[in-house]
N, C-alpha and C positions, 0 to 999 in steps of 0.2 A: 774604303769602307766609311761609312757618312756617322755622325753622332746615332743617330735611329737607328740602325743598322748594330752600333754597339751593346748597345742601350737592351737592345732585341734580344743580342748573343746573349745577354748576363743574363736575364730573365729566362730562356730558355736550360739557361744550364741551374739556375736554382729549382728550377721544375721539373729539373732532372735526376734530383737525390732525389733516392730511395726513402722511403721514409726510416728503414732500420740505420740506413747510414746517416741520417740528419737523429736519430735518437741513440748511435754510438757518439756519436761528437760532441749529444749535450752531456752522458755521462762522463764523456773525457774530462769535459770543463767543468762538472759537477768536482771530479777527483779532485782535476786541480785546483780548484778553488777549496776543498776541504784541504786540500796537504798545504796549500799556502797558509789556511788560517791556523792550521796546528803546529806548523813552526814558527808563522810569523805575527799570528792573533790580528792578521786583516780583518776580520769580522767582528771583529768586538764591537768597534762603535758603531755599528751596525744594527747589532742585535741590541747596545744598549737604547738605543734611539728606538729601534724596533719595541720593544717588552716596555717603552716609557709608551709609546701612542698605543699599543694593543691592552694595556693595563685599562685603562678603563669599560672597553668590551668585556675584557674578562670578570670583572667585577658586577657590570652588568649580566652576565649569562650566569655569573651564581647568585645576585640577587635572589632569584625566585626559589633555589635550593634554600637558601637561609629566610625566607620567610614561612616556605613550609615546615623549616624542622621548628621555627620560631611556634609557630602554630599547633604543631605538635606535640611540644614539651606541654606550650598552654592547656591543651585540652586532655592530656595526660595529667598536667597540676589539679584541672577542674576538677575531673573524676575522680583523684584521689582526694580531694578536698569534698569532695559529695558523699562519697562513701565513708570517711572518717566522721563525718556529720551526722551523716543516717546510722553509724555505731554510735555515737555519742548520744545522740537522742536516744537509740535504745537501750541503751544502759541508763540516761537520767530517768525515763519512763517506768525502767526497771527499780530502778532507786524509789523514785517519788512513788510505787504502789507500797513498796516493801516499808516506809514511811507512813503510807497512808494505814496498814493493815496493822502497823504498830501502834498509832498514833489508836486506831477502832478497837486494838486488843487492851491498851490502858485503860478507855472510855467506858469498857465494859465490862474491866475489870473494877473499875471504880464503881459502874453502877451495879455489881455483884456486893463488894463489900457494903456498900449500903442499904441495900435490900436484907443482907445479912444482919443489921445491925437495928433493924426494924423491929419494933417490940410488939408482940404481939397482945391483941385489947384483951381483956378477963370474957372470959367465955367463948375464944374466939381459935381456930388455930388457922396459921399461913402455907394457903396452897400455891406454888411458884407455878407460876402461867410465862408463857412465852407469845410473841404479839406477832401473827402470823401476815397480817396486812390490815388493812386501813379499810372501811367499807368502800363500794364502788362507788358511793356519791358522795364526794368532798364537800357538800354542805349537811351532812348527816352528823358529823359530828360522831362519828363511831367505828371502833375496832374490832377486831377478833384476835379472839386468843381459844392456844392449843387444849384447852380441857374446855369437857362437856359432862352431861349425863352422867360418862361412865364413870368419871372423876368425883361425883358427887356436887355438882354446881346446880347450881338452879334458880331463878331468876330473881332478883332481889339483894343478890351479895352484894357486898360492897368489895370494891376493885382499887388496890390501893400501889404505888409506890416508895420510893425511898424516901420522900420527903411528905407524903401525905396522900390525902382521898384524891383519887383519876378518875371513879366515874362508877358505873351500877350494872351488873349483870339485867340483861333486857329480854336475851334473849336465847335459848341454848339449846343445840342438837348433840346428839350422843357422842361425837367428839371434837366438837369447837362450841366456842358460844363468843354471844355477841353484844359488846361492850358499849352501852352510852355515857360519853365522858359529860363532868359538870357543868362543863359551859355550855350543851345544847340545851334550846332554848325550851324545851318543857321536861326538864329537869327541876327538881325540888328539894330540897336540903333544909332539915329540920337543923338548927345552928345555934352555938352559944359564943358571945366574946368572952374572952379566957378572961380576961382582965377585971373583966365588970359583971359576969354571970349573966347579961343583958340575954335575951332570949327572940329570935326570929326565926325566919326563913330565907332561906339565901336562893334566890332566882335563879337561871340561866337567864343566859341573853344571845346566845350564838354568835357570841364575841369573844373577845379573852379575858373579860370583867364578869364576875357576877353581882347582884343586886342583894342587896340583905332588906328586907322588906315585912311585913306584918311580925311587927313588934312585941310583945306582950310587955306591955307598964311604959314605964319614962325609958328614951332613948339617954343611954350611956356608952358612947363609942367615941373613938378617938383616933385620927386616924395613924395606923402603925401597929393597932389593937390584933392579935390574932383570931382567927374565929376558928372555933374548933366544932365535930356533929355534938348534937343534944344527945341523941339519940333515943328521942320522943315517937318517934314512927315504928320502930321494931326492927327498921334493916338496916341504921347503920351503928357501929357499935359509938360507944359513949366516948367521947375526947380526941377521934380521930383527927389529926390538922387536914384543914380545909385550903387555909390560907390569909392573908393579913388586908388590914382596910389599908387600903391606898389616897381611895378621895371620898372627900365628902364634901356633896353640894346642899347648903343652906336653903329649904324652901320654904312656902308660906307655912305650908300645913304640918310636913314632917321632912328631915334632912333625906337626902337620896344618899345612900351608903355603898360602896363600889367595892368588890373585895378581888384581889388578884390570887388567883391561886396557887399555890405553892408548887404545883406539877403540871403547872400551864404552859405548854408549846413545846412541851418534850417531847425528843424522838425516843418512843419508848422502845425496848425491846426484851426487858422481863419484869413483871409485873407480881402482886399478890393479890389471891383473892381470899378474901377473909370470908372463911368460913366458920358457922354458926355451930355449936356442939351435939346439935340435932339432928344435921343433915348427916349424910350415910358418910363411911368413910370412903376414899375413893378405894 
């Protein structure tokens, strides 16, 4: 028999096992290779060499585990940090009104007690008005307030606050009526400086100055002077405060006298209206 001839044999008889009996034999060698390493720990440096080169695959195949749960605490941290924020805001929101509505009940409680503390002029007695809104055109210079007609108001009164004259009953229906403050511009105020008895007429200007202008006799003012009504015209009562001279400009003919009013750019919200001892009562 020739080398080919042998060569032939072997290969035919490998292709000859069965496959169940070439897969008893690797269990055989499977056995004995587990019973040799359990007595003799053949496989250890094996395995330790083995678990050194497969460590960084495994490290990589959890990578993407630990970047998800990394990602997932973050957007878990976010939400709880958004939501603690959006409670927080609504409690400072909550805070800064209950401030704010304290802050409006002092304010008006102060302008209570000063309205309270308001003397009333000799022949006159104080109806409390409340300032319902502002006219619709901001260059009118005029408010409304909650009594009319049925209250006994009627056009002519003099409309006052805590610190002094705000302005003229103009105009009145049976249950509001409508308020021109001093500064609008055809407004007229019969006027005395407290100081010097000096005697004029205090302008509007549709500013938040008024003019004191047609004098009677020598000008004696000074500025810082109070100016108080005459009450020369019949509507407003006698020594009502107006308000004090601020500036005065030097001219050829006669000085320009500028008086800032004493209840000038307040946000009112209760007011008096002095009522005359003629009119009805309300």
């Amino acid at each position: 028999m020739t080398v080919a001839d042998s060569a032939a044999t072997h290969l035919s008889f490998r292709r000859s096992l069965p496959l169940t009996t070439r897969a008893w034999l690797a269990t055989l060698v499977a056995i004995a290779v587990m019973v040799a390493d359990a007595r003799f720990d053949w496989l250890t440096p094996l395995r330790d060499g083995v678990s050194v080169l497969v460590r960084p695959l495994v490290a990589a195949g959890q990578w993407p585990f630990r970047v998800w749960e990394m990602l997932e605490r973050t957007t878990i941290d976010v939400v709880a940090l958004q939501q603690e924020n959006a409670e927080l805001r609504r409690q400072l929101l909550i805070l800064s009104a209950q401030i704010w509505e304290g802050a409006a009940a002092r304010r008006e409680n102060d302008r209570l007690r000063a309205l309270l503390g308001f003397a009333p002029m000799p022949g006159t007695r104080l109806l409390p008005a409340q300032v319902l809104y502002d006219s619709p055109d901001p260059f009118s210079r005029r408010i409304v307030i909650d009594r009319g007609s049925n209250h006994g108001i009627r056009p002519g009164l003099a409309v006052a606050a805590a610190k002094g004259l705000v302005g003229q009953v103009t105009r009145v229906q049976p249950l509001v009526s409508e308020v021109t403050l001093i500064t609008h511009e055809r407004m007229r105020i019969p006027a005395t400086v407290a100081r010097t008895g000096m005697r004029g007429i205090l302008w509007g200007r549709g500013e938040a100055e008024l003019q004191l202008r047609d004098v009677l006799g020598e000008w004696a003012v000074a500025e810082g002077d109070e100016v108080v009504t005459s009450g020369l015209d019949g509507l407003y009562p006698v020594g009502l405060p107006v308000g004090r001279v601020t500036r005065i400009e030097r001219g050829q003919a006669e000085p320009l006298v500028f008086v800032t009013p004493f209840e000038a750019g307040a946000q009112w919200r209760q007011l008096l209206v002095l009522v005359r001892d003629e009119t009805v009562a309300p």
